[in-house]
Phi, psi and omega in degrees: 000305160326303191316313203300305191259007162297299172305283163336324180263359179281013162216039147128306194294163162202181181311317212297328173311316189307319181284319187306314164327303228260351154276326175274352158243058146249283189311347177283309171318290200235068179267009136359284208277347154286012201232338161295138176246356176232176319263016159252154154270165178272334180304334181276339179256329155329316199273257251270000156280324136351245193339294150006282196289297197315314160296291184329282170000276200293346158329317197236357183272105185285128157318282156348279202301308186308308177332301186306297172356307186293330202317309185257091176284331153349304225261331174290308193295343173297297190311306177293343198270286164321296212258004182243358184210307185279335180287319215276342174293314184312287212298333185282328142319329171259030186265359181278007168252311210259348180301128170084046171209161163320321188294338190307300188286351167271338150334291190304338180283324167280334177297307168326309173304319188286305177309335167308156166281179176265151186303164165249307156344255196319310144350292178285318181299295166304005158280295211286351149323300218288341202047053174270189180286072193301312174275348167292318212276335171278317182308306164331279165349282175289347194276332164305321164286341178272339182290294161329315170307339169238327175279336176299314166322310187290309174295326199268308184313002147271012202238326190289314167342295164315296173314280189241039167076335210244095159208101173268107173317318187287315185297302201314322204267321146342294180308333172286244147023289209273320186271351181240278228275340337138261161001287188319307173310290211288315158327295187302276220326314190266041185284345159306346184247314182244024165297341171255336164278318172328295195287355191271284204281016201283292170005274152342298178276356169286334197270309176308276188334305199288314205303297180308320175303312168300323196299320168299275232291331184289253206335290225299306185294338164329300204309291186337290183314295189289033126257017176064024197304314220260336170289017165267006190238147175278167162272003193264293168296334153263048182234294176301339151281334133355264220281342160302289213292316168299332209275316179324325241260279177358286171291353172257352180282332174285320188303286184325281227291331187286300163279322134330330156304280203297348177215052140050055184264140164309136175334290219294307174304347171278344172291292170331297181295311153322327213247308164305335159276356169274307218276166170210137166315111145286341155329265175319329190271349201279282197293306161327336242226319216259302155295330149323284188269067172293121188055019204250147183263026169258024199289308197298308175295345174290325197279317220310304181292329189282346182303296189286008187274302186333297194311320196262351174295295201305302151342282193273022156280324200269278229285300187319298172314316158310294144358267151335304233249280176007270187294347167288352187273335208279000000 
C-alpha cells in the first residue's frame, strides 16, 4: 500500500483523493447517517466547521507579507486576471449549447469552478518543483482567496436563479459575511498574536480543513444519491466531462504561458504564473458550496467538475513541474 500511494503522488494523486473517492461510495452505500438531523447533522458541523477554516486562514495571513508582495504588481494582475475574468469567460462562452438542456447544471458546476480562486498549497509546491517564483507564488495565492471571497458569488449568483430557481441575494450574502468573510477579518487581526501558532500547528490545521471537507463531500453526494440526481448520466458522459475539465486545465495553462511569454516575465515569474493561474480550490469550492447551494440536493453535481478538475490540475501539474525543474537544472 505504501509502494502504491507513493507512486500515486509522484503524478499527483495523494490519500486525501482516495478518501474523498471514498466518501462518495460511503454516501452511495450508505447515505443514512448523512440525512440525520438529531441530534446534531453532520451538515451543521460543516457549517461550523466553515467558518473554522476560514478564521484558521486569516489566522496565517501576514499583513506585513502581503505588503511586500505587491512589489511585482505586473504579475499579480495577470494571475487575478486569468483566474477571475478569463477563466469564468472562457466557460461562459459555452453556456448557449448547454442552456435548456439536461447538461445545464453541470454547465453551472464547471462555471462555479471556473470563478473560484486559485488553490494555495499545490500552487507553492508546483512552483517550488518547478523552481519559481515561491513568495509571487504565496502572495498570488493568498491574495486570490481573499478576492474570491466576494468575487466568486457574484459571478455564479448570476446563473443560479436560472438554473435552479433558488438565489436569494440578501440570505447569501448575509450567510457570506457571517460565515466567511467575517471569520477571515478576525483571523487577521489576530495573526499578530497567534499567527505563529497557526503556522507551528498549520499540519493540523490541513488535517482539519480535509476533515470539514470529506464531510461537505458525504452530505452533499447523501443528499444527491437519495434523490437519484446522478441517474440521468452515463458513464460514458462523465468520461467525457473528465476530459472537457483536462482540455480546460490546458487551455488556460496554455493561454497563461502565452501571455506571460508576451510581457516578458523571467523564468522563474513565468513559472509563477502558470501554475497559479491555472490551478482551482478545491478548498474554497467545497466550503463555497455550502453557502451557495444551502440545502440543495444538486451540490453533488455542482461539486462533480470541481472534484475531476482538482484531481486532473494535480496529476498534469505534478508531471509538468517536473518537467520544468529538469530542463532548469540542464
Amino acid at each position: 500500500m505504501k509502494k502504491l500511494l507513493k507512486a500515486l503522488s509522484k503524478v499527483g494523486f495523494d490519500s486525501f483523493l482516495l478518501m474523498i473517492g471514498a466518501m462518495i461510495l460511503l454516501a452511495y452505500f450508505f447515505p443514512m447517517p448523512g440525512m440525520i438531523k438529531e441530534p446534531v447533522s453532520l451538515e451543521e458541523i460543516a457549517n461550523v466547521g466553515v467558518s473554522l477554516i476560514f478564521l484558521f486562514y486569516g489566522l496565517r495571513l501576514s499583513v506585513e507579507k502581503l505588503k511586500a508582495g505587491l512589489v511585482n504588481w505586473k504579475m499579480h494582475i495577470i494571475v487575478q486576471l486569468t483566474t477571475f475574468l478569463f477563466f469564468p469567460l472562457l466557460v461562459l462562452a459555452f453556456r448557449p449549447l448547454f442552456m435548456n438542456t439536461e447538461y445545464e447544471l453541470l454547465w453551472l458546476g464547471v462555471f462555479f469552478l471556473a470563478a473560484l480562486p486559485s488553490t494555495v498549497s499545490s500552487s507553492v509546491v508546483m512552483v517550488s518543483i518547478a523552481k519559481g517564483n515561491i513568495p509571487a507564488a504565496i502572495f498570488n495565492s493568498s491574495i486570490s482567496s481573499l478576492i474570491g471571497v466576494v468575487v466568486t458569488p457574484l459571478w455564479v449568483g448570476l446563473f443560479i436563479a436560472s438554473v435552479t430557481g433558488d438565489f436569494d441575494v440578501t440570505q447569501i450574502f448575509i450567510k457570506l459575511i457571517l460565515q466567511v468573510l467575517l471569520p477571515v477579518i478576525i483571523g487577521i487581526c489576530l495573526n499578530s498574536r497567534f499567527g505563529a501558532l497557526a503556522e507551528k500547528y498549520k499540519k493540523q490545521l490541513k488535517q482539519f480543513d480535509q476533515a470539514i471537507i470529506l464531510t461537505i463531500i458525504y452530505t452533499s453526494f447523501c443528499k444527491s444519491f437519495s434523490e437519484h440526481i446522478f441517474e440521468g448520466f452515463t458513464a460514458f458522459e462523465l468520461a467525457a466531462l473528465a476530459v472537457a475539465m483536462m482540455t480546460l486545465f490546458l487551455v488556460v495553462f496554455f493561454c497563461v504561458g502565452l501571455l506571460s511569454t508576451l510581457f516578458g516575465f523571467s523564468v522563474k515569474d513565468r513559472i509563477t504564473v502558470l501554475f497559479c493561474g491555472s490551478k482551482k480550490s478545491l478548498v474554497h469550492g467545497t466550503v463555497m458550496s455550502k453557502v451557495l447551494f444551502p440545502h440543495s440536493t444538486i451540490t453533488g453535481i455542482i461539486l462533480l467538475p470541481l472534484m475531476l478538475y482538482h484531481a486532473l490540475q494535480l496529476t498534469a501539474a505534478s508531471i509538468i513541474a517536473q518537467k520544468m525543474a529538469r530542463r532548469n537544472e540542464e
